[in-house]
N, C-alpha and C positions, 0 to 999 in steps of 0.2 A: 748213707745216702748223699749224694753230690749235690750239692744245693747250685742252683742255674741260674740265679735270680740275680741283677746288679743292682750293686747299691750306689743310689743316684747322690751327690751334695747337694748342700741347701741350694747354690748357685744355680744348679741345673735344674733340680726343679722349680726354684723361681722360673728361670727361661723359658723352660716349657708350661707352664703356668700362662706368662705373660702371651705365649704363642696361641692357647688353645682360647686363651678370652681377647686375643684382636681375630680369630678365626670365627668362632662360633658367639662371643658375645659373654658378657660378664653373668648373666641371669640362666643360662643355659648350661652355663659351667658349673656354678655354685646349683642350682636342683639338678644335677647330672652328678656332682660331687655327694649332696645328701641323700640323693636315691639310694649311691652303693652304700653309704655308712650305715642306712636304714635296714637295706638289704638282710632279710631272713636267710642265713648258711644253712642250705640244706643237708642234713645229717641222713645219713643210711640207717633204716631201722636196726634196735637196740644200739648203736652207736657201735656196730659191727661193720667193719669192709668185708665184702664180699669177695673173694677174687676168683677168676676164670679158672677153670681145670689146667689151662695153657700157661698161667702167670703160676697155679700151685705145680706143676710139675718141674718149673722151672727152678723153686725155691725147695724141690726135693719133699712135698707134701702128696698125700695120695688126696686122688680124683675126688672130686664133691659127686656125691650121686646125690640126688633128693629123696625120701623118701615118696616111699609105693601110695599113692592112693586108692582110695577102699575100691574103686571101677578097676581097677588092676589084680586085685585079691583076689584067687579063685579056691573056692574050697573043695 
Protein backbone atom coordinates (compact mmCIF):
# COMPACT_ATOMS: atom_id res chain seq x y z
CA UNK A 1 0.00 0.00 0.00
CA UNK A 2 1.43 3.63 -0.97
CA UNK A 3 1.43 5.43 2.12
CA UNK A 4 0.27 9.55 1.01
CA UNK A 5 0.73 11.08 4.16
CA UNK A 6 3.77 13.70 4.72
CA UNK A 7 5.88 13.84 7.44
CA UNK A 8 5.90 17.26 8.73
CA UNK A 9 9.65 18.47 11.19
CA UNK A 10 9.25 19.76 14.42
CA UNK A 11 9.99 23.31 12.88
CA UNK A 12 6.91 23.12 10.61
CA UNK A 13 4.84 22.04 12.85
CA UNK A 14 5.82 24.50 15.44
CA UNK A 15 4.85 27.18 12.53
CA UNK A 16 1.91 25.94 11.92
CA UNK A 17 1.17 25.61 15.56
CA UNK A 18 2.06 29.28 16.12
CA UNK A 19 -0.31 30.19 12.87
CA UNK A 20 -3.53 28.29 14.09
CA UNK A 21 -3.32 30.02 17.76
CA UNK A 22 -2.73 33.86 16.43
CA UNK A 23 -5.83 32.67 13.95
CA UNK A 24 -8.14 31.09 16.09
CA UNK A 25 -6.79 31.74 19.64
CA UNK A 26 -4.78 29.55 22.15
CA UNK A 27 -7.96 27.95 24.18
CA UNK A 28 -9.73 26.93 20.90
CA UNK A 29 -6.71 25.24 19.77
CA UNK A 30 -5.79 23.31 22.79
CA UNK A 31 -9.91 21.85 23.28
CA UNK A 32 -9.97 21.48 19.37
CA UNK A 33 -6.50 19.44 20.03
CA UNK A 34 -8.06 17.45 23.11
CA UNK A 35 -11.37 16.84 21.48
CA UNK A 36 -9.47 14.59 18.61
CA UNK A 37 -7.02 12.87 21.28
CA UNK A 38 -10.40 12.00 23.18
CA UNK A 39 -12.01 11.18 20.11
CA UNK A 40 -13.63 7.38 20.15
CA UNK A 41 -12.13 5.58 16.48
CA UNK A 42 -14.96 4.02 15.26
CA UNK A 43 -14.48 0.31 14.43
CA UNK A 44 -16.53 -1.71 11.88
CA UNK A 45 -18.42 -4.33 13.61
CA UNK A 46 -16.33 -7.58 14.69
CA UNK A 47 -13.31 -5.47 13.73
CA UNK A 48 -14.06 -6.62 9.99
CA UNK A 49 -13.89 -4.25 6.77
CA UNK A 50 -16.47 -4.79 4.80
CA UNK A 51 -15.59 -4.04 1.14
CA UNK A 52 -18.07 -3.34 -1.97
CA UNK A 53 -18.55 -6.15 -4.51
CA UNK A 54 -16.74 -3.42 -6.90
CA UNK A 55 -13.44 -3.01 -4.60
CA UNK A 56 -13.86 -7.33 -4.26
CA UNK A 57 -13.85 -7.83 -7.95
CA UNK A 58 -11.18 -5.78 -8.23
CA UNK A 59 -8.73 -7.67 -5.72
CA UNK A 60 -9.99 -10.98 -7.81
CA UNK A 61 -12.74 -12.12 -4.71
CA UNK A 62 -16.23 -13.35 -5.60
CA UNK A 63 -19.40 -10.98 -5.01
CA UNK A 64 -20.80 -10.66 -1.40
CA UNK A 65 -24.42 -11.78 -1.71
CA UNK A 66 -26.03 -11.50 1.84
CA UNK A 67 -27.90 -14.08 2.93
CA UNK A 68 -31.82 -14.86 2.14
CA UNK A 69 -34.04 -13.79 4.70
CA UNK A 70 -36.92 -15.93 6.03
CA UNK A 71 -39.63 -13.15 3.87
CA UNK A 72 -37.67 -14.44 0.85
CA UNK A 73 -37.94 -18.39 1.58
CA UNK A 74 -40.66 -20.03 -0.14
CA UNK A 75 -41.46 -23.37 0.46
Amino acid sequence: MTRLENRLSAAEIQALLAEMIADAGAWRVLKAAAKQALRRKARPANGLIVLNNHMRRDIGMAPYHPPPSATQLRW
